[in-house]
N, C-alpha and C positions, 0 to 999 in steps of 0.2 A: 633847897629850892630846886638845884638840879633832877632830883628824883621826881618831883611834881613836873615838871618842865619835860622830860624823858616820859610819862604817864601821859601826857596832853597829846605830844607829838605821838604816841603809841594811838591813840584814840582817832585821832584825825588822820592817820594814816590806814588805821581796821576801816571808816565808813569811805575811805577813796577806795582802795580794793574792794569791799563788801560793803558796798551803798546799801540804805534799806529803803524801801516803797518803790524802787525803779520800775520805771514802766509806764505804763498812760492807763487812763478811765475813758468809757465811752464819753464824746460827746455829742450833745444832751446826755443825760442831765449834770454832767460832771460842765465844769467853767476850765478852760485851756487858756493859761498866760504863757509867753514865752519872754526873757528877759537874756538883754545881749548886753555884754562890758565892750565897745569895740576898743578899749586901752589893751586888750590882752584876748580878747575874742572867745570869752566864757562868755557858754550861751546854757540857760535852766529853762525847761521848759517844766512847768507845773500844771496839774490836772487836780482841780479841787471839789470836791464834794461838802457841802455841808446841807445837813438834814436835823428840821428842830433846835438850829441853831448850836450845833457840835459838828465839827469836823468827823463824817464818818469814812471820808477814805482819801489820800493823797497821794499821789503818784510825782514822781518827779525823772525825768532824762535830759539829755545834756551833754554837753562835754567841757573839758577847760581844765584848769588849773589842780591841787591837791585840795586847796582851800577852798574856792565855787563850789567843789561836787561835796566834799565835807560836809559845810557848812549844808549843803541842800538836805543831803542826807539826815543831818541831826536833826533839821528845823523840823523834815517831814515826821520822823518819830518822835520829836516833843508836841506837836500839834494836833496828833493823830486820836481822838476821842474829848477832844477839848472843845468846852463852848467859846464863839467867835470873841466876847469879851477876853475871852482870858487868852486869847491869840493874840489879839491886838496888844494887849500888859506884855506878851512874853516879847512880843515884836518891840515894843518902846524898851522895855529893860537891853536885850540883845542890840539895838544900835544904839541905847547908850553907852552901856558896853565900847560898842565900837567907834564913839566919836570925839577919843580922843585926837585932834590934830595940832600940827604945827604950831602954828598962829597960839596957840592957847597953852603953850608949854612955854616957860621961864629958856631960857640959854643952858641955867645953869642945872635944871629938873635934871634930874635921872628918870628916865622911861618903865624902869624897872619896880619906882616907887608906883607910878599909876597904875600898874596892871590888876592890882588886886581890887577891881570895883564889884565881881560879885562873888558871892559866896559861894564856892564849888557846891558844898553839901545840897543849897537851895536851888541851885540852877542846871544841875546835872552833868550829862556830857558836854553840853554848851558852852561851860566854864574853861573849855581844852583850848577855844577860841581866842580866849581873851588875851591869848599872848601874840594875836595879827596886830594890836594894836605898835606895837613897839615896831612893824613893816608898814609905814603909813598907805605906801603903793600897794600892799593885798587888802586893804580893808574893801574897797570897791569889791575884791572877790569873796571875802565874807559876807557881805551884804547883798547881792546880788538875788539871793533866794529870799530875801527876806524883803526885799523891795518887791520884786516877782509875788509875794504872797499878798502883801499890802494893797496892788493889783487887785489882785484875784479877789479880793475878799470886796474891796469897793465894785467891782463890776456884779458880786452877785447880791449886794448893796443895793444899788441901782444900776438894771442891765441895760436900760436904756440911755443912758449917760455915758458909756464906756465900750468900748469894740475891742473884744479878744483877738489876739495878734495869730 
């Protein structure tokens, strides 16, 4: 399991140095959410595009933590030509993923047994995440883009309902 574990952390340390989609989209017609942790002061700012109901272009900037810019990173290259249904699936699988907490764990559970909730092969680089849960205090920083997105995607939902930060 170490080898896998050394693989994850290799992973999420390539998209902290070499994020992919960094940068902004004009707005109009791109939707602009910006998402703040003030427990640790990672801030994502996200710039979304979707057309025909597929995400055709995401940008993401920011600064914070290894995990926040990660995690931003990954979600923007998993999301990136996907119709909005199957964003919102990847978004519920990824915080289930992430919602193991306290409260819900035995005294005597080992954390190590929970980690395996998704299937590397099926879930991609995303799967390198799943080992924040065993740091209950970084989960807030893997989610942070992913909340940030859930945002974005209800305000071009209904734009009148919701005011970009």
């Amino acid at each position: 399991m170490a080898g896998l574990e050394d693989l994850y952390r290799e992973i999420i340390l390539d998209h902290y140095r070499s994020p992919r989609n960094r940068g902004e989209l004009p707005t109009p017609p791109a939707v602009r959410v910006e998402g703040f942790n003030p427990l640790c002061g990672d801030e994502i700012v996200l710039y979304l595009e979707v057309e025909n109901g597929l995400v055709s272009d995401v940008k993401i900037s920011g600064q914070g933590c290894s995990i926040s810019q990660s995690s931003a990173s990954m979600m923007s290259a998993a999301i990136k030509g996907k119709g909005v249904a199957e964003v919102r699936s990847l978004i519920r699988t990824f915080k289930s993923m992430m919602s193991i907490h306290e409260a819900q764990l035995e005294p005597e559970t080992d954390r190590d047994e929970l980690v395996t909730v998704v299937d590397p092969d099926s879930f991609g680089e995303l799967a390198a995440l799943q080992g924040v849960v065993k740091f209950p205090v970084r989960i807030k920083c893997a989610t942070l883009s992913w909340n940030t997105l859930v945002q974005a995607l209800d305000e071009l939902e209904s734009p009148s309902e919701h005011t970009s930060s």
